[in-house]
C-alpha positions as a Markdown table, in Angstrom:
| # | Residue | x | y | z |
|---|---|---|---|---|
| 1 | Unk | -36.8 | -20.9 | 1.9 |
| 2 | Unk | -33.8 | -23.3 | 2.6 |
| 3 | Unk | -34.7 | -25.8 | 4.9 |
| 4 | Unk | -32.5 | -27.7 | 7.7 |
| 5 | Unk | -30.3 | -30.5 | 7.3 |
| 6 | Unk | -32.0 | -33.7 | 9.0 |
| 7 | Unk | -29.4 | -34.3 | 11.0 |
| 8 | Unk | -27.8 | -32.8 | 14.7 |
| 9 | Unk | -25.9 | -29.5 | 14.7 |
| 10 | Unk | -24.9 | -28.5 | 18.0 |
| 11 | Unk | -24.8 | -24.5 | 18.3 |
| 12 | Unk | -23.0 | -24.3 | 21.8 |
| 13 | Unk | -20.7 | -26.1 | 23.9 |
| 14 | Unk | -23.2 | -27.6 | 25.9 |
| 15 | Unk | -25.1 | -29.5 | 22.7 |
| 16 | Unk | -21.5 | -31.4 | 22.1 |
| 17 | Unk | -21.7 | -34.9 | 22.1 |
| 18 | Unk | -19.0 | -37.5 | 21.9 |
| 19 | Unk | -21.2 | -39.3 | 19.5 |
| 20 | Unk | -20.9 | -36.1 | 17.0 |
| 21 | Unk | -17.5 | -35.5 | 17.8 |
| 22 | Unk | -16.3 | -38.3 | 17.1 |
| 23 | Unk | -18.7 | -38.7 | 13.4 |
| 24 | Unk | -16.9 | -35.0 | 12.6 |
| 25 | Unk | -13.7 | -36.2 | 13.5 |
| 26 | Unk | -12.6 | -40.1 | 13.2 |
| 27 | Unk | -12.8 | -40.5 | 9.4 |
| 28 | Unk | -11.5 | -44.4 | 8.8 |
| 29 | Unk | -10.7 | -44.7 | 11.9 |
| 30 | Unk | -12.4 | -47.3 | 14.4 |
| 31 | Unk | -11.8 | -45.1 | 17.3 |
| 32 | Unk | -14.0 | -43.1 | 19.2 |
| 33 | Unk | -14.2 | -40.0 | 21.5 |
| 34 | Unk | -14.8 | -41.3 | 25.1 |
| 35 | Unk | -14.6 | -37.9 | 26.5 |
| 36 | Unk | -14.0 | -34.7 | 26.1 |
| 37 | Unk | -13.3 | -31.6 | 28.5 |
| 38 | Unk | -14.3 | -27.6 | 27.0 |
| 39 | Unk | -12.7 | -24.5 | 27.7 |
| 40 | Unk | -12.0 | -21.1 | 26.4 |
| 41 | Unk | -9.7 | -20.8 | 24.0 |
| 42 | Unk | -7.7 | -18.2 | 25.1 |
| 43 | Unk | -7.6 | -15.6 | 22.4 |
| 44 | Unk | -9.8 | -13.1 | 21.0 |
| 45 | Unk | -12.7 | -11.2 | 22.3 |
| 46 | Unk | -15.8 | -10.2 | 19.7 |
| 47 | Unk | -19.2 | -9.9 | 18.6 |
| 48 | Unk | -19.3 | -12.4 | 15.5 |
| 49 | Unk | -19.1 | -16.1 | 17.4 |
| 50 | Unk | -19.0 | -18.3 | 20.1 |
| 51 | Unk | -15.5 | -20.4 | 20.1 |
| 52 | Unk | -14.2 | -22.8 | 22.7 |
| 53 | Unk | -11.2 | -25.8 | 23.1 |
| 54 | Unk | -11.9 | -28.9 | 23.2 |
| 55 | Unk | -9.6 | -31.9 | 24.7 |
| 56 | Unk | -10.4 | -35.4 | 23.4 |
| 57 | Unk | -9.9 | -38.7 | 24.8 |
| 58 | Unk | -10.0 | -41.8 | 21.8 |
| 59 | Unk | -10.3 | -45.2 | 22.6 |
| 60 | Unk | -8.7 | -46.8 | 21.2 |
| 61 | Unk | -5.8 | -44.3 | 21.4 |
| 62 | Unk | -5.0 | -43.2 | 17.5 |
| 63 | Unk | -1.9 | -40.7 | 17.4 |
| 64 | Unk | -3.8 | -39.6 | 13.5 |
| 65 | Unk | -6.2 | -38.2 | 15.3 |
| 66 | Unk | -6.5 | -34.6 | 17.0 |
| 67 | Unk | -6.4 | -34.4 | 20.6 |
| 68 | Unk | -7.6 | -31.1 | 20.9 |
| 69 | Unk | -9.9 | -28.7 | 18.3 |
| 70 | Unk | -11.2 | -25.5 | 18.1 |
| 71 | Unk | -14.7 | -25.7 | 17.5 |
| 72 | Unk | -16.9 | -22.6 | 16.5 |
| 73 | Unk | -20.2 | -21.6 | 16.5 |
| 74 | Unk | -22.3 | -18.2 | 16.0 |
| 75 | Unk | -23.1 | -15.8 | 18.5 |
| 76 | Unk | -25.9 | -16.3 | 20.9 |
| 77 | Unk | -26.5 | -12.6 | 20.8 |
| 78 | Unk | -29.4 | -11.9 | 18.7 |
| 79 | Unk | -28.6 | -8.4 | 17.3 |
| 80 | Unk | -24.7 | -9.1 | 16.8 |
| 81 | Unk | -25.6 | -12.4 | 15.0 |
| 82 | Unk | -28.8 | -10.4 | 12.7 |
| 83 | Unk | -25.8 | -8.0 | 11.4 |
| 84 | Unk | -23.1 | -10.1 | 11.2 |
| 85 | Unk | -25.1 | -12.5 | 9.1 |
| 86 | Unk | -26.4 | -9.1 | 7.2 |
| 87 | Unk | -22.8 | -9.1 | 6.1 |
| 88 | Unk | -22.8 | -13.4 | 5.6 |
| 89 | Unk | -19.8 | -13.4 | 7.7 |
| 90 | Unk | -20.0 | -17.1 | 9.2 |
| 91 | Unk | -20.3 | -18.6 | 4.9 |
| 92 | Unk | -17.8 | -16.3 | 4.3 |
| 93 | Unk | -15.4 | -17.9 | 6.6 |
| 94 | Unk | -16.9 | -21.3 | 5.3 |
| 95 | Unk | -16.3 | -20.9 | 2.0 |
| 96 | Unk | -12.7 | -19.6 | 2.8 |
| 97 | Unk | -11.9 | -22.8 | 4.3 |
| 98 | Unk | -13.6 | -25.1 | 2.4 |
| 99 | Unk | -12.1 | -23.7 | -1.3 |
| 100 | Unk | -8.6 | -22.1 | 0.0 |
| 101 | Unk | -7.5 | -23.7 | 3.4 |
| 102 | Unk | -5.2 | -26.4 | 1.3 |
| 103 | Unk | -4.0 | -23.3 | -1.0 |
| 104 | Unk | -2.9 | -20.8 | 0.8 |
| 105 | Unk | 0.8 | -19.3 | 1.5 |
| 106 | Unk | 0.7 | -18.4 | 4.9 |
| 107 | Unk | -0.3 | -20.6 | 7.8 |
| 108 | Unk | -4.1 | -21.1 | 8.6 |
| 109 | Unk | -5.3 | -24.0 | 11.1 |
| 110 | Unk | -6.4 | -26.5 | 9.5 |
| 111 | Unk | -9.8 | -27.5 | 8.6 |
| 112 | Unk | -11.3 | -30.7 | 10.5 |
| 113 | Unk | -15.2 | -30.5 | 10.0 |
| 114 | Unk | -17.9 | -28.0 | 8.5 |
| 115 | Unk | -21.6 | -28.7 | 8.5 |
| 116 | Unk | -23.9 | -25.6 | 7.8 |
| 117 | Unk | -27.9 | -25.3 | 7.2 |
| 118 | Unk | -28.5 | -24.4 | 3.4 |
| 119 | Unk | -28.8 | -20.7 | 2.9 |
| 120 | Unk | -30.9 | -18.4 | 0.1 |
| 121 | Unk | -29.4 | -18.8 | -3.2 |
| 122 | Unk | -26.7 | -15.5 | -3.7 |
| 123 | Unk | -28.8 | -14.2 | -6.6 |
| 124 | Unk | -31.8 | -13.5 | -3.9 |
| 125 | Unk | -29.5 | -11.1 | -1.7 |
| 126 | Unk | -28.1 | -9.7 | -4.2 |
| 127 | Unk | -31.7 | -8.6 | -5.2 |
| 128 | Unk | -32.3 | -7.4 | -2.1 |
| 129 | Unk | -28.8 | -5.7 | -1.6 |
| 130 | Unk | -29.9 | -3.5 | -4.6 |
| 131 | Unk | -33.3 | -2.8 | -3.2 |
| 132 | Unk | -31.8 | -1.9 | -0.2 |
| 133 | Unk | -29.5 | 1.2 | -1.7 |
| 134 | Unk | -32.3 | 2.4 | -3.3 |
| 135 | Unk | -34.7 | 2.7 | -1.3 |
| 136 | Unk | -35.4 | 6.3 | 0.0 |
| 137 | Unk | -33.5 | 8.5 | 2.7 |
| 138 | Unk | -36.2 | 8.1 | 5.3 |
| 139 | Unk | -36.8 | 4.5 | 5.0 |
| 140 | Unk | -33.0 | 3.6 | 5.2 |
| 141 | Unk | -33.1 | 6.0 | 8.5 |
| 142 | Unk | -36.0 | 3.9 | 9.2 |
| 143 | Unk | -34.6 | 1.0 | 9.2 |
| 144 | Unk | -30.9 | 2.0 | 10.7 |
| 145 | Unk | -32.9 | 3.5 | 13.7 |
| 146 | Unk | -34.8 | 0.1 | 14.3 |
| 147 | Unk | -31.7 | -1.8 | 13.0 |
| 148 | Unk | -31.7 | -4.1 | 16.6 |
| 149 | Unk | -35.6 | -5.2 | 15.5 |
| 150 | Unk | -35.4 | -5.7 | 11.8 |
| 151 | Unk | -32.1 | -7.1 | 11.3 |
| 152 | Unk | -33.0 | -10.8 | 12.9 |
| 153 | Unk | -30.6 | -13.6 | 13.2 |
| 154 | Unk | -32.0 | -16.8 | 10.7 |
| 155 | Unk | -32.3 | -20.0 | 12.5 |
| 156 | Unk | -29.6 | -21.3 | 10.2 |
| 157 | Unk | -27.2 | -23.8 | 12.0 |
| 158 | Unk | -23.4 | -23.6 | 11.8 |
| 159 | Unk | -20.2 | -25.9 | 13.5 |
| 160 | Unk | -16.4 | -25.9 | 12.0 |
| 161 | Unk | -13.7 | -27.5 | 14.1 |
| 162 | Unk | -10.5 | -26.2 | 13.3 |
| 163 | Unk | -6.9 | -27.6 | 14.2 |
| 164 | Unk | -6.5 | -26.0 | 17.5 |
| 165 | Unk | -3.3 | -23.7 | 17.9 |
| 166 | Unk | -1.6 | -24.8 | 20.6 |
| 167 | Unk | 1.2 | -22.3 | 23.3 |
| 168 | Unk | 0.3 | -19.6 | 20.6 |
| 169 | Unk | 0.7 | -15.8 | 21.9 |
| 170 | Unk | -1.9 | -13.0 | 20.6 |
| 171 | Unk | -1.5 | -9.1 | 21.0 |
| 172 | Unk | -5.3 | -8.3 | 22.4 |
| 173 | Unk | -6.4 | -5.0 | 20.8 |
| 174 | Unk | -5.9 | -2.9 | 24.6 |
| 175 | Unk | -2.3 | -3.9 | 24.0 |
| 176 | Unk | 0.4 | -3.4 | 21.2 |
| 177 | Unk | 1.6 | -5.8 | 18.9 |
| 178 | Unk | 6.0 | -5.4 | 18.8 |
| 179 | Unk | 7.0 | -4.0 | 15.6 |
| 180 | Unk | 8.8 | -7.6 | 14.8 |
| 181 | Unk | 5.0 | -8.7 | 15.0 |
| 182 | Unk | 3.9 | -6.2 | 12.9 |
| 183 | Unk | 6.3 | -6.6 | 10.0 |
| 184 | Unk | 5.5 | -10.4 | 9.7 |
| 185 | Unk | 2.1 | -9.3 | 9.6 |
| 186 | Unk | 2.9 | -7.0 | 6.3 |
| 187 | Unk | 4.9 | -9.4 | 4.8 |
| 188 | Unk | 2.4 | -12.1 | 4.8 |
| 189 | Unk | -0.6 | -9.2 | 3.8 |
| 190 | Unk | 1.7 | -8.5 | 1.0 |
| 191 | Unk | 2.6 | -12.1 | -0.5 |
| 192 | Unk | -1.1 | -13.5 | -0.3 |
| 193 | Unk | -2.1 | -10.3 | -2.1 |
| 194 | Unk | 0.4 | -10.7 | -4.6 |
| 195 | Unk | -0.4 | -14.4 | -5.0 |
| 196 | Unk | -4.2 | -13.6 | -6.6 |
| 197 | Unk | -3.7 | -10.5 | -8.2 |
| 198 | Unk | -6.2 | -9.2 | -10.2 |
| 199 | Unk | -6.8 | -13.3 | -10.8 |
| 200 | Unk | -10.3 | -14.4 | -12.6 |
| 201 | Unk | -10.5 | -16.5 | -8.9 |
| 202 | Unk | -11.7 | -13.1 | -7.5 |
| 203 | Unk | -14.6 | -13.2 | -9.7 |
| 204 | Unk | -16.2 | -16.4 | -8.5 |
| 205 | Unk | -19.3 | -16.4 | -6.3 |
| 206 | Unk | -18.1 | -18.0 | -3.3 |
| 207 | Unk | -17.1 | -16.2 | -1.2 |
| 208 | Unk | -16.2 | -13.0 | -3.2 |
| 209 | Unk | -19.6 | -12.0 | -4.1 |
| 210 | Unk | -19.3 | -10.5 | -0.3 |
| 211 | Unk | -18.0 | -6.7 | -0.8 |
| 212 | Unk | -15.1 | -5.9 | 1.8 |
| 213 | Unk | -16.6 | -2.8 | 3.3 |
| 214 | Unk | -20.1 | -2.7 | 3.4 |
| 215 | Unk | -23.7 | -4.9 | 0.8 |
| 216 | Unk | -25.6 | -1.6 | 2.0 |
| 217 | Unk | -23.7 | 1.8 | 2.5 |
| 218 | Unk | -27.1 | 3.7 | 1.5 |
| 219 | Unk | -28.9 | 1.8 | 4.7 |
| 220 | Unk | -25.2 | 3.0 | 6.6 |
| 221 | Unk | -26.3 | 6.3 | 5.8 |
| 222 | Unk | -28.9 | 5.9 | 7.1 |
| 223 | Unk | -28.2 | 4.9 | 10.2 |
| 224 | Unk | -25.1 | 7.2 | 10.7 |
| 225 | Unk | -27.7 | 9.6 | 10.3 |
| 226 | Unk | -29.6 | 8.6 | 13.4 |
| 227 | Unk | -27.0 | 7.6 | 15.6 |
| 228 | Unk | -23.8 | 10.4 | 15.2 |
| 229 | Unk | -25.5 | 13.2 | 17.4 |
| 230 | Unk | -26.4 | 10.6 | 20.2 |
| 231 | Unk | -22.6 | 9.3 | 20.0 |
| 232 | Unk | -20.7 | 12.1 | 19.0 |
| 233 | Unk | -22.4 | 13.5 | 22.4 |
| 234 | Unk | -21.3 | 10.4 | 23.9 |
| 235 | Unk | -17.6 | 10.5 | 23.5 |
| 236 | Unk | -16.8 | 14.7 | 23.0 |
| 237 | Unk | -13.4 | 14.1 | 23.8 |
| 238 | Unk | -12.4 | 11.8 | 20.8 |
| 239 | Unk | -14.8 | 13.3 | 18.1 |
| 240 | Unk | -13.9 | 16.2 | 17.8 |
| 241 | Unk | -15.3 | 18.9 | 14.6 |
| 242 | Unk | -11.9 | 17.8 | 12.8 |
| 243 | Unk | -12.3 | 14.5 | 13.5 |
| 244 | Unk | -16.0 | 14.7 | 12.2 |
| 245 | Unk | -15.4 | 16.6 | 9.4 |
| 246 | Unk | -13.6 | 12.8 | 8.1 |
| 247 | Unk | -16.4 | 11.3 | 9.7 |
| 248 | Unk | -18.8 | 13.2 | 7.6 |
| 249 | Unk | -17.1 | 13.2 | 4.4 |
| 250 | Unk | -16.9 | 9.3 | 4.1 |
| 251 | Unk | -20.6 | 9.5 | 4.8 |
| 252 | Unk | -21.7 | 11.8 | 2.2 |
| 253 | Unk | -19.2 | 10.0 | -0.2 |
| 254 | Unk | -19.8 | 6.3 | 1.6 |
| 255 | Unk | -21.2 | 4.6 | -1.7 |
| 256 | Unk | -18.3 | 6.2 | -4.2 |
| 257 | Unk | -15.7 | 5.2 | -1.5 |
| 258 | Unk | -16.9 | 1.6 | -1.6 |
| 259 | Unk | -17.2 | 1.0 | -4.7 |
| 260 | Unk | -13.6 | 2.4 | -4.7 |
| 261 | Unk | -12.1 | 0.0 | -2.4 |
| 262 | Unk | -14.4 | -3.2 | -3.5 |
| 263 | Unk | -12.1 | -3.1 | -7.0 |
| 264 | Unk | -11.1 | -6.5 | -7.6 |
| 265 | Unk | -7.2 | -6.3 | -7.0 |
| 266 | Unk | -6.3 | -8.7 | -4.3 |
| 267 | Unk | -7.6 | -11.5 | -2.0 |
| 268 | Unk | -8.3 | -9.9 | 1.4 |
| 269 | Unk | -8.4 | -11.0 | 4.4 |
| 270 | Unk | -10.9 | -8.6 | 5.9 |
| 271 | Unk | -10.5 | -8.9 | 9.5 |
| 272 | Unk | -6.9 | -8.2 | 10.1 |
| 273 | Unk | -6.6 | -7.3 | 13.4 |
| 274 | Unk | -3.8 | -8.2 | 15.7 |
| 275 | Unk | -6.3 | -10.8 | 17.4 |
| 276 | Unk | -6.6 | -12.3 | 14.4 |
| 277 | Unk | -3.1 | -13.1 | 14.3 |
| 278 | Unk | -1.5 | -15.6 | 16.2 |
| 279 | Unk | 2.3 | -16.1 | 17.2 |
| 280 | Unk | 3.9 | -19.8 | 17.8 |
| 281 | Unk | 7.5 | -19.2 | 17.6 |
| 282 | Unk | 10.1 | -18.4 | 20.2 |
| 283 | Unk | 10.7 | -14.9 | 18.9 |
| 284 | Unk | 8.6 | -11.9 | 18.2 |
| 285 | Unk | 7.6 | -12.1 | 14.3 |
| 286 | Unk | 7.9 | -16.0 | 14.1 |
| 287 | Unk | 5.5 | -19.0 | 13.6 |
| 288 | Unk | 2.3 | -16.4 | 12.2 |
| 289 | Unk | -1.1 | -18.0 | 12.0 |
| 290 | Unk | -4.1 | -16.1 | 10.3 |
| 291 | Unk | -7.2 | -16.8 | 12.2 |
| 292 | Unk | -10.9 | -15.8 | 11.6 |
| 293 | Unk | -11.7 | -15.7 | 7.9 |
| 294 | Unk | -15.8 | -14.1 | 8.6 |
| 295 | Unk | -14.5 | -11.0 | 6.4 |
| 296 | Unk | -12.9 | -12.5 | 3.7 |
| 297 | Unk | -13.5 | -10.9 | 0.5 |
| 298 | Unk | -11.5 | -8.9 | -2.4 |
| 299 | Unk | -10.5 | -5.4 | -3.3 |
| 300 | Unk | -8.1 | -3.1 | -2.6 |
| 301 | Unk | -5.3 | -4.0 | -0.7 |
| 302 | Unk | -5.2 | -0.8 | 1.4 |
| 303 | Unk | -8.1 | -2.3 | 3.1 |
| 304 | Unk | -6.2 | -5.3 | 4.9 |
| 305 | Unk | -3.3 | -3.0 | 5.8 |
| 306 | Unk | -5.7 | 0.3 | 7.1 |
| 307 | Unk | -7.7 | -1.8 | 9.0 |
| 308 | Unk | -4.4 | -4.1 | 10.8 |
| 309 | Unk | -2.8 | -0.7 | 11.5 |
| 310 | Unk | -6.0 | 1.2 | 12.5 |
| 311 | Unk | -6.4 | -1.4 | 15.4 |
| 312 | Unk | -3.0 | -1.8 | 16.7 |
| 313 | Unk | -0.7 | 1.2 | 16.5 |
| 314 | Unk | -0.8 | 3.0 | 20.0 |
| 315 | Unk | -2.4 | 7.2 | 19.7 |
| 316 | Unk | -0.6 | 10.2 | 20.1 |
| 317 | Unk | 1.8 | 12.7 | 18.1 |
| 318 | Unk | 3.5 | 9.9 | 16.2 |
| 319 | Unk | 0.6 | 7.8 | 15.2 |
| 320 | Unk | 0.3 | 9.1 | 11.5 |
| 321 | Unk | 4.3 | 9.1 | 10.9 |
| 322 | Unk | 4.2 | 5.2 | 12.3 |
| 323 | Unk | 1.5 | 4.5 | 10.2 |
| 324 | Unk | 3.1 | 5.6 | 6.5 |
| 325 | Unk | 6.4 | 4.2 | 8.0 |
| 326 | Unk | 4.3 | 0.7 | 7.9 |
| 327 | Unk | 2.3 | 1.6 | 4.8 |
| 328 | Unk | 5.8 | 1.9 | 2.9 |
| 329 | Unk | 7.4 | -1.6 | 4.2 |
| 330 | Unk | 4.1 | -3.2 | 3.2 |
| 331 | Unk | 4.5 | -1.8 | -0.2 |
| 332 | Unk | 7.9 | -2.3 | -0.3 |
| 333 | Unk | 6.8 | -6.2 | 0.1 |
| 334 | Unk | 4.2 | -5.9 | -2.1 |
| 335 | Unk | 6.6 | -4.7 | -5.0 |
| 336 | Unk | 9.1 | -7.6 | -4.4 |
| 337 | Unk | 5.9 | -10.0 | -4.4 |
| 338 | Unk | 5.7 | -8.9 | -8.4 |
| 339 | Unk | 2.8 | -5.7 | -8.2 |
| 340 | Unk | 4.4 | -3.2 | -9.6 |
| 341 | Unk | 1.3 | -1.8 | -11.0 |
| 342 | Unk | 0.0 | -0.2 | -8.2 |
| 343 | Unk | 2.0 | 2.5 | -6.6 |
| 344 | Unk | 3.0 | 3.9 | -3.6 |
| 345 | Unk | 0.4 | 7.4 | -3.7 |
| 346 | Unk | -2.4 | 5.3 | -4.8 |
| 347 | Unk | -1.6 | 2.9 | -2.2 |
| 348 | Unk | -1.3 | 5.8 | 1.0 |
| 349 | Unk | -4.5 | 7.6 | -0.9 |
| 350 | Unk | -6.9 | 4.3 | -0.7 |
| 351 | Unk | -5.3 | 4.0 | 3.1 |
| 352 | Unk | -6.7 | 7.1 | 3.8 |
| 353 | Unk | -10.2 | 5.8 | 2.5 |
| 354 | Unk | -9.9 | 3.4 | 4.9 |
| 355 | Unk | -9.2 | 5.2 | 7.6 |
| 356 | Unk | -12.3 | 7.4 | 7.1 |
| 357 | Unk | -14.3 | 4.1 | 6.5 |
| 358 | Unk | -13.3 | 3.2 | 9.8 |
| 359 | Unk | -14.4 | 6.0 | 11.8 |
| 360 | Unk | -17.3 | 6.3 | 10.5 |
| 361 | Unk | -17.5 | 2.4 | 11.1 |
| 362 | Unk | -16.8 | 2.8 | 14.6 |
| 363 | Unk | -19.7 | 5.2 | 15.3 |
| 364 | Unk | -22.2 | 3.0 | 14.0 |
| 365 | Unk | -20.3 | 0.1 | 16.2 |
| 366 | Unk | -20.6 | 2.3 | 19.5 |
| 367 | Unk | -24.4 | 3.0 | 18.6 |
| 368 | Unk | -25.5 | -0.4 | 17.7 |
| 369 | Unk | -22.9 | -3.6 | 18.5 |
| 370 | Unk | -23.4 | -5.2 | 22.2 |
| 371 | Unk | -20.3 | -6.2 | 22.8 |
| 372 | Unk | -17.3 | -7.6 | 25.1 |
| 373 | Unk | -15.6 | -4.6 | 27.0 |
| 374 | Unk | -11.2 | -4.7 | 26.8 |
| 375 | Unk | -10.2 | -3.4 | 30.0 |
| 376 | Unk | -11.0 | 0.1 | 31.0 |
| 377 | Unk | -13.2 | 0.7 | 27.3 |
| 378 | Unk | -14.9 | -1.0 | 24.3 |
| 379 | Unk | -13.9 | -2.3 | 21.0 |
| 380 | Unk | -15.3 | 1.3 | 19.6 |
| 381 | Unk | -13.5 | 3.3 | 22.3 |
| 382 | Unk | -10.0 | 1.6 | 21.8 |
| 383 | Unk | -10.1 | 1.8 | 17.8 |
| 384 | Unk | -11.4 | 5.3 | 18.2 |
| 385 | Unk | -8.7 | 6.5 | 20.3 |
| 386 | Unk | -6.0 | 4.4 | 17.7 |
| 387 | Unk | -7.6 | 5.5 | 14.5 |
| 388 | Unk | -8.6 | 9.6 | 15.3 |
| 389 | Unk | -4.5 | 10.1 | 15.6 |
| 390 | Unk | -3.5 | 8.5 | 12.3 |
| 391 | Unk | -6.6 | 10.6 | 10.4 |
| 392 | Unk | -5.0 | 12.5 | 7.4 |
| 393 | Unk | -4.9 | 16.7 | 7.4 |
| 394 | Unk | -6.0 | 16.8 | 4.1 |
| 395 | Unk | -9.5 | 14.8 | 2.2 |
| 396 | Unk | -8.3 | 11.8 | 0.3 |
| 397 | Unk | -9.1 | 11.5 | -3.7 |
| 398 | Unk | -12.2 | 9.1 | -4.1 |
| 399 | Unk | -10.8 | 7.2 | -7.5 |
| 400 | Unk | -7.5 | 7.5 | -8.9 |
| 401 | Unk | -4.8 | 9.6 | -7.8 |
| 402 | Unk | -3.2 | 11.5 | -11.0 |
């Protein structure tokens, strides 16, 4: 078993110093942080982390050094931080930044500090990923009912400080992004997909070992199969029988959908919903920023594009039109990128994967996640209501379309 660094790692606001502030941040420097003020940051509400501003005072005054940082830690709730480890989403984000933040062709914030406890070697959870798929159908129901007990947070440690984004505007997911938004959104999806295509860098262990939907979809089954009754009960007037007839067919096909989208095409971003994109020009569609990098991985591109427009376009009659209106101008970027490879029914077919990924996705969120509610509903609720409206008439192809 890894053990801890020997050295301080505060895990909430209340454990910073201005001693370790200013080791993280002062490099050559002779100055030091003298104080320092918290607060939230402002944008964002989820399960995965804890995040906060933080305003520095240096003495002496050095203009090189950052008045204000983003720092991050992981959640203090123990179930969301079990599963989101499950899925290693705070050395996914690591990784991201620590091997692609100088390298990458949209803006990120930059990347001021990382210190993390050692973790298991990747070739021990890959051993137990494969373990866990094969196990049989009543132990991974086993284990998806009791998921809140046997999935435990490790007592790992983790702190990044990040350049803090300053008078930046974000589209929270109870509101919708304008379209302006949304297109610079697609462009940049578009280029940084282009920019790794198919590229050996998507083979390396760090962090594209991760899978972008799912290490376990046989232990998913599982617990899909304890949890859609009590759910399904719980909200009759979004899951319908049509709507869990998709719902049901991504679960019975869950592992050859996967291992559909997981193909190594293109750099993903994982996580790309509207809160994970921040604004900092004058105009809609200006001065993006891509934020949160816990679901970084590769595979199919429809992944990054289902899962943006999933979250964000508003439900009712229009819903699916708006969403292959989108799908096109994304492609239509992706082909002037250089992919031309991949075409435009292959593309709308894996986007339909996705979208029965994410239903099923957002039962098992309703059923397990403890989360922060967005006005009048949850996370689950609001995607639900979003995603059920842009579901296809007719069952996607699981592989190539002819």
């Amino acid at each position: 078993m890894p053990k801890r660094l020997p050295i301080e790692i505060p895990q909430t606001v209340d454990e910073l110093t201005a001693d370790w502030l200013t080791d993280a941040l002062s490099g050559s420097s002779d100055a030091r942080v003298v104080d320092f003020t918290t607060a939230e940051p402002g944008a964002g509400v989820g399960f995965s982390g804890l995040t906060a501003r933080v305003d520095l005072t240096w003495e002496p005054a050095d203009p090189s050094l950052p008045a204000t940082v983003l720092a991050k830690f992981p959640t203090d709730i123990p179930i969301n931080r079990g599963l989101v480890e499950s899925e290693g989403c705070y050395d996914r984000e690591f990784d991201f930044y620590e091997r692609f933040s100088d390298d990458f062709p949209t803006r990120i914030p930059r990347l001021l500090h990382t210190v993390r406890d050692p973790g298991r070697a990747w070739s021990s959870m890959e051993r137990q990923f494969r373990i866990l798929n094969r196990v049989p159908n009543w132990v991974a129901r086993l284990i998806g009912r009791y998921s809140y007990k046997m999935v435990r947070p490790t007592k790992r440690r983790f702190a990044m400080l990040l350049e803090y984004v300053d008078d930046a505007r974000v589209t929270p997911l109870d509101q919708i992004p304008p379209e302006a938004d949304l297109q610079a959104i697609l462009g940049a999806q578009a280029r940084f997909h282009a920019q790794w295509w198919m590229s050996p860098v998507l083979h390396e262990e760090a962090p594209f070992g991760w899978r972008t939907c799912s290490q376990v979809p046989h232990i998913l089954n599982g617990t899909y199969a304890v949890h859609r009754d009590a759910v399904v009960a719980g909200y009759p007037e979004f899951l319908t029988p049509a709507v869990m007839r998709v719902a049901d067919w991504a679960d019975a096909n869950l592992t050859a959908i996967v291992d559909h989208l997981n193909e190594k095409l293109a750099f993903l971003h994982g996580d790309a919903r509207s809160d994970n994109m921040l604004f900092t020009g004058a105009g809609t569609g200006e001065g993006l920023v891509l934020i949160d990098f816990g679901m970084v991985s590769s595979g199919r591109p429809a992944w990054d594009v289902a899962y943006l427009l999933s979250s964000t376009l508003p439900p009712g009659p229009s819903a699916r039109s708006e969403l292959l209106r989108l799908c096109a101008s994304y492609h239509t970027n992706l082909v002037a990128a250089g992919v031309v490879s991949h075409s435009l029914e292959q593309f709308l077919n894996d986007i339909d994967l996705c979208l029965g990924i994410q239903i099923h996705r957002m039962i098992l969120t309703a059923a397990i996640f403890v989360g922060e509610g967005y006005g009048d509903g949850t996370l689950a609720e609001l995607w639900m209501r979003k995603v059920i409206d842009q579901l296809p008439e007719e069952l996607p192809v699981v592989g190539e379309v002819a």
